[in-house]
C-alpha positions as CSV (number, residue, x, y, z in Angstrom):
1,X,-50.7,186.6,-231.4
2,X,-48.7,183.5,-231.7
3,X,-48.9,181.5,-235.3
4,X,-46.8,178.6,-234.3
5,X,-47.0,176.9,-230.7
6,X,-45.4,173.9,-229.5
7,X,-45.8,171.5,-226.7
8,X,-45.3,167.8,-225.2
9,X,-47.8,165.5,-225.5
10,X,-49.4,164.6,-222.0
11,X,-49.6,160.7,-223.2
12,X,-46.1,160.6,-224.0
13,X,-43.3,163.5,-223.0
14,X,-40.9,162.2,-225.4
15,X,-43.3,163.6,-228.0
16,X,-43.6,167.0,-229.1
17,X,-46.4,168.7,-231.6
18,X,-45.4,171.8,-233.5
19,X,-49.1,173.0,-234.1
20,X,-49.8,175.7,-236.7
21,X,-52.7,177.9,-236.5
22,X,-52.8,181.0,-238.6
23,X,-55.8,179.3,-239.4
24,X,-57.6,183.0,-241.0
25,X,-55.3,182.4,-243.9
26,X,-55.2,178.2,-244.5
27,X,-51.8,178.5,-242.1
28,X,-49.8,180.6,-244.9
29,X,-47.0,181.7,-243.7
30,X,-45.6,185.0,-243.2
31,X,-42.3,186.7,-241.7
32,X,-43.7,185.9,-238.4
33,X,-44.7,182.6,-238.5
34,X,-41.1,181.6,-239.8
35,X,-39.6,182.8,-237.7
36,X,-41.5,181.4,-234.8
37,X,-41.5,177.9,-236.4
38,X,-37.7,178.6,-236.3
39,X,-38.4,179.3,-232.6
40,X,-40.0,175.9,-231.7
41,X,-37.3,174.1,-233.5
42,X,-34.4,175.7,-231.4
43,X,-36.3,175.2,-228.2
44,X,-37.3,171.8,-229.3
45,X,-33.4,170.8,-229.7
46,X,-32.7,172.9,-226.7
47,X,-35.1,170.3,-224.2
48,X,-32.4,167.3,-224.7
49,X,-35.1,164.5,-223.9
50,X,-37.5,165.1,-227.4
51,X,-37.5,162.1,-229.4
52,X,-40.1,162.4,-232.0
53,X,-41.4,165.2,-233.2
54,X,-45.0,165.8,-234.7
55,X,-45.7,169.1,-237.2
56,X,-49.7,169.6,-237.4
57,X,-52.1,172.5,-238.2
58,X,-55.1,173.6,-235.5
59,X,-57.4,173.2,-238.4
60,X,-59.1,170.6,-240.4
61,X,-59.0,173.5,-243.3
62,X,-55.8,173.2,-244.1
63,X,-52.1,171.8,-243.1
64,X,-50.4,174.7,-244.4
65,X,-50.8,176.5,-248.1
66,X,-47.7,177.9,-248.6
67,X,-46.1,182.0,-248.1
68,X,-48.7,184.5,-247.7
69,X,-48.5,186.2,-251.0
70,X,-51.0,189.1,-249.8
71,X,-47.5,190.0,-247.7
72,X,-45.2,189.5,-250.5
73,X,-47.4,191.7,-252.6
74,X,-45.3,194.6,-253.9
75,X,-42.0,193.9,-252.6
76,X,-39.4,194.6,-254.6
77,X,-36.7,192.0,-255.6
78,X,-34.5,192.2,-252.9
79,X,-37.2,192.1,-249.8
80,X,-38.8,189.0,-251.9
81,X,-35.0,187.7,-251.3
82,X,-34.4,189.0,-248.1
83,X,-37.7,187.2,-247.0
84,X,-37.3,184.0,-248.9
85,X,-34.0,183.5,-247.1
86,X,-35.8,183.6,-244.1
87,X,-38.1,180.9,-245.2
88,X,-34.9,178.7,-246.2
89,X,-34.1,178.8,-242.9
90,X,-37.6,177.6,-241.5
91,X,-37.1,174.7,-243.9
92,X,-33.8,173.9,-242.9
93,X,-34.5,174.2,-239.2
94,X,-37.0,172.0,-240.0
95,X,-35.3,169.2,-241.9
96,X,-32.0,169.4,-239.4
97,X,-33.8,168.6,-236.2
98,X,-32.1,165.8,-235.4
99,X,-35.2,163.1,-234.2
100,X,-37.8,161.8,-236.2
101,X,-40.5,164.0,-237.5
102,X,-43.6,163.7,-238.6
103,X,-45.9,166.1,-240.8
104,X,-49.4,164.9,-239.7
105,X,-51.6,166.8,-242.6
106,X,-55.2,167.5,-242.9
107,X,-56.8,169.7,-245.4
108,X,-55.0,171.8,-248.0
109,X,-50.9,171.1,-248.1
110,X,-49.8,173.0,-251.1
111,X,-46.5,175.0,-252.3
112,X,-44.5,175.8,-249.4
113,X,-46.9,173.8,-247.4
114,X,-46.6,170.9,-248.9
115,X,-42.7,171.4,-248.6
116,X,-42.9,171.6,-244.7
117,X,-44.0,168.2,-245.2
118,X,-41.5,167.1,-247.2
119,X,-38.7,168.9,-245.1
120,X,-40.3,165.7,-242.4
121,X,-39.3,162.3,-242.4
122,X,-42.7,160.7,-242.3
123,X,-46.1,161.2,-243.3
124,X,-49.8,160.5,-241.1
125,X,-52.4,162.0,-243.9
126,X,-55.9,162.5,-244.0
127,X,-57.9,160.8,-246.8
128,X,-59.2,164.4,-246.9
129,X,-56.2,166.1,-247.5
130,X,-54.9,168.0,-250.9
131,X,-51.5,168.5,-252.0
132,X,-49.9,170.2,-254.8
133,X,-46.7,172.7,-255.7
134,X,-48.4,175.0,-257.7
135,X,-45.6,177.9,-258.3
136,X,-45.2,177.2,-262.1
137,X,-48.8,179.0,-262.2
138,X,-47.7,182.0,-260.5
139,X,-44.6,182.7,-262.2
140,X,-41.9,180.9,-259.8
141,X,-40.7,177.7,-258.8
142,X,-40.7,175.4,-255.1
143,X,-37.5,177.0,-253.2
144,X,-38.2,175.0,-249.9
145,X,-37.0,171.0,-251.0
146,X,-39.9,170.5,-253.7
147,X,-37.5,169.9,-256.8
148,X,-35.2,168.4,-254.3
149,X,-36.0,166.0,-252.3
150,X,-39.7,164.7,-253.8
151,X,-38.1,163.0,-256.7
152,X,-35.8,161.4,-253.9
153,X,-39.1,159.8,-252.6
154,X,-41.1,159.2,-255.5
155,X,-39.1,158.9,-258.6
156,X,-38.3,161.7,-261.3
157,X,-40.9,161.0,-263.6
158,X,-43.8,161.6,-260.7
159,X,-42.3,164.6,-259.1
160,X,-42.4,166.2,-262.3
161,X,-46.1,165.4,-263.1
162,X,-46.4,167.4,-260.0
163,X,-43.9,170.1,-259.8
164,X,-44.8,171.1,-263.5
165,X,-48.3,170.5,-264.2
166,X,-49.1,172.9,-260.9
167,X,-51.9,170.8,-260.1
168,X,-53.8,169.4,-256.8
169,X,-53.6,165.5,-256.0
170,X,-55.7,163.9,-253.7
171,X,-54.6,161.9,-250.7
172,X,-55.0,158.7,-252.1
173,X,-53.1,159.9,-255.0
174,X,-49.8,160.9,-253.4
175,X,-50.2,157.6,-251.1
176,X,-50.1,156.1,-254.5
177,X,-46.9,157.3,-255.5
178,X,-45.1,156.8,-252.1
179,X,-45.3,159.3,-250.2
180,X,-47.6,158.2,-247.4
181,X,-46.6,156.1,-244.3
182,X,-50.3,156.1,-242.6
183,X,-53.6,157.2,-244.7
184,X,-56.5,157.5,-242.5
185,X,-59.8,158.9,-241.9
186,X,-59.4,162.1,-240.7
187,X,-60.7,161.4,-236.7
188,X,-58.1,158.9,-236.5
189,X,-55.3,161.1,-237.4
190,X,-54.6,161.7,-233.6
191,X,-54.0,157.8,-233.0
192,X,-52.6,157.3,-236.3
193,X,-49.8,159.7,-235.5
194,X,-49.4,158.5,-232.1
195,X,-49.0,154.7,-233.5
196,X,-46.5,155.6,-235.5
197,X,-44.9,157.9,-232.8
198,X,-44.8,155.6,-229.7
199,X,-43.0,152.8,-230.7
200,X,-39.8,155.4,-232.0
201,X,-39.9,157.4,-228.5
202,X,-39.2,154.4,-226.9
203,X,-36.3,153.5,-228.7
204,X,-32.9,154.6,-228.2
205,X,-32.2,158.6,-228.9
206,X,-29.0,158.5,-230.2
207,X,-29.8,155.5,-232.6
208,X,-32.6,157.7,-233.7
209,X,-30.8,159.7,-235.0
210,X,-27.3,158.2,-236.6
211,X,-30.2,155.9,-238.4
212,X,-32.5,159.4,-239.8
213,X,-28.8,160.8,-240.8
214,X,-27.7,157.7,-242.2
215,X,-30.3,157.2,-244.4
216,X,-30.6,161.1,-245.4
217,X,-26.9,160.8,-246.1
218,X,-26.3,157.9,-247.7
219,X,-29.7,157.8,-250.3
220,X,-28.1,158.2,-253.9
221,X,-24.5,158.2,-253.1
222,X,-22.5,155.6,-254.7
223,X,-22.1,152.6,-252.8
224,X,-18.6,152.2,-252.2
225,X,-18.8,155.6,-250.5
226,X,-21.9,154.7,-249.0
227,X,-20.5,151.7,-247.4
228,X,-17.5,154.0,-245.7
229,X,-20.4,156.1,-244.5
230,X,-22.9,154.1,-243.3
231,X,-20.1,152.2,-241.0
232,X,-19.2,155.9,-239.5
233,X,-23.0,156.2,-238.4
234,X,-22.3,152.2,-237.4
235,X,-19.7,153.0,-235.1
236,X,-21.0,156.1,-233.5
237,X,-23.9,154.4,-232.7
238,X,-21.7,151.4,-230.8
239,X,-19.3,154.1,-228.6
240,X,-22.9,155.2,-226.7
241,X,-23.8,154.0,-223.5
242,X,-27.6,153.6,-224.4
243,X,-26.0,150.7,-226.7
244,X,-24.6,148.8,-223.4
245,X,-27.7,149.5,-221.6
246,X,-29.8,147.7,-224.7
247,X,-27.5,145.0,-224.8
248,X,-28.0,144.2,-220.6
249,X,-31.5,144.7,-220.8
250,X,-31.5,142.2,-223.3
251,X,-30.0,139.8,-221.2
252,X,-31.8,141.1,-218.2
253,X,-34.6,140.4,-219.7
254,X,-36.2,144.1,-218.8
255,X,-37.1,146.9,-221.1
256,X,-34.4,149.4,-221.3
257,X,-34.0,152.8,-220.0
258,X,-32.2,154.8,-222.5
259,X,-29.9,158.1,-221.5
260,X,-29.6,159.8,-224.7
261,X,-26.0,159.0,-224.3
């Protein structure tokens, strides 16, 4: 049985969905559903021609609620570590893909699952859906970006309320704070995404990208280093062909057909 699956979207082939359906246990993740999220994201990269990427769950339920603590049940220290450096490596795989992703959440996103959604650039939430990091009220603390990059988003003083009181915020709640590109109803989720999706996928790959690691890179550094770096990205960006072929389209007045290089 697979836990993770991935495919292009028939509307638009540019677009891939990572879909997540242990669905038995609210999508909590286990060894094996790491390691085939890990999977999707290598093959993902591998294609060449994916330019946005969508992470969902199969099920209304829930988005994704975190590791499966019935499997970490009884390990001792060094399998908890030995596993938990696995799950680093989901996250990271995650956050490094180098297009735009976005986590498209329904249901329950909490601990670990809520960090899958911060580990994505965007988010298309359901005014049904429930977040929280509740760790602190099982003894540990978010490992997978919570303490990291949520105040980067929101501000210190609201990722704390979350990170330490453990509790559950509503949809509207977290879209208060900032961390919500789309709230919707939940049947429009689909189109929601896709609106948001579309109009990136048609854009130029390689400015996808220098722009997500330009901003990841340069958010919080000081400015006169910032400046240095964000002409790098700048200048990358200008030695592509895909920039010549916007420019003649321009004047061709013709929508551009970008290379990826």
């Amino acid at each position: 049985m697979s836990y993770v699956t991935w495919s292009r979207r028939k509307d638009n082939a540019n677009i891939a969905e990572i879909v997540l359906q242990r669905e038995e246990v609210l999508n909590a993740f286990n060894t094996q559903m790491a390691k085939e999220l890990i999977q999707a994201c290598e093959e993902i990269v591998q294609q060449g021609d994916i330019r946005v990427v969508g992470l969902r769950s199969a099920s209304p339920r829930a988005f994704c609620t975190g590791a499966d603590l019935k499997e970490r049940n009884g390990m001792t220290e060094a399998q908890w570590h030995e596993q938990h450096r696995l799950f680093e490596q989901m996250f990271y795989k995650l956050a490094d893909l180098p297009m735009p992703t976005i986590a498209v959440v329904d249901g329950f996103a909490l601990a670990g699952g809520m960090e899958l959604a911060l580990n994505c650039d965007l988010w298309v939430v359901s005014t049904q859906a429930v977040f929280g990091l509740p760790e602190v009220t099982r003894g540990i603390m978010p490992g997978g970006g919570g303490t990291r990059l949520l105040a980067r988003r929101i501000g210190v003083h609201r990722a704390k309320e979350i990170v330490l009181s453990g509790k559950k915020f509503s949809a509207n709640e977290v879209a208060q704070m900032g961390l919500v590109n789309r709230l919707v109803e939940p049947q429009d989720l689909d189109a929601a995404f896709l609106d948001l999706a579309a109009p990136m996928s048609r854009n130029a790959p390689l400015a996808l990208q220098y722009c997500k690691s330009a901003i990841d890179e340069l958010t919080g550094i000081p400015d006169a280093q910032g400046r240095e770096r964000e002409l790098y990205w700048y200048n990358k960006c200008v030695d592509t062909d895909d920039r010549h072929e916007g420019v003649r389209a321009f004047n061709e007045k013709r929508e551009p057909r970008f290379a990826g290089k």
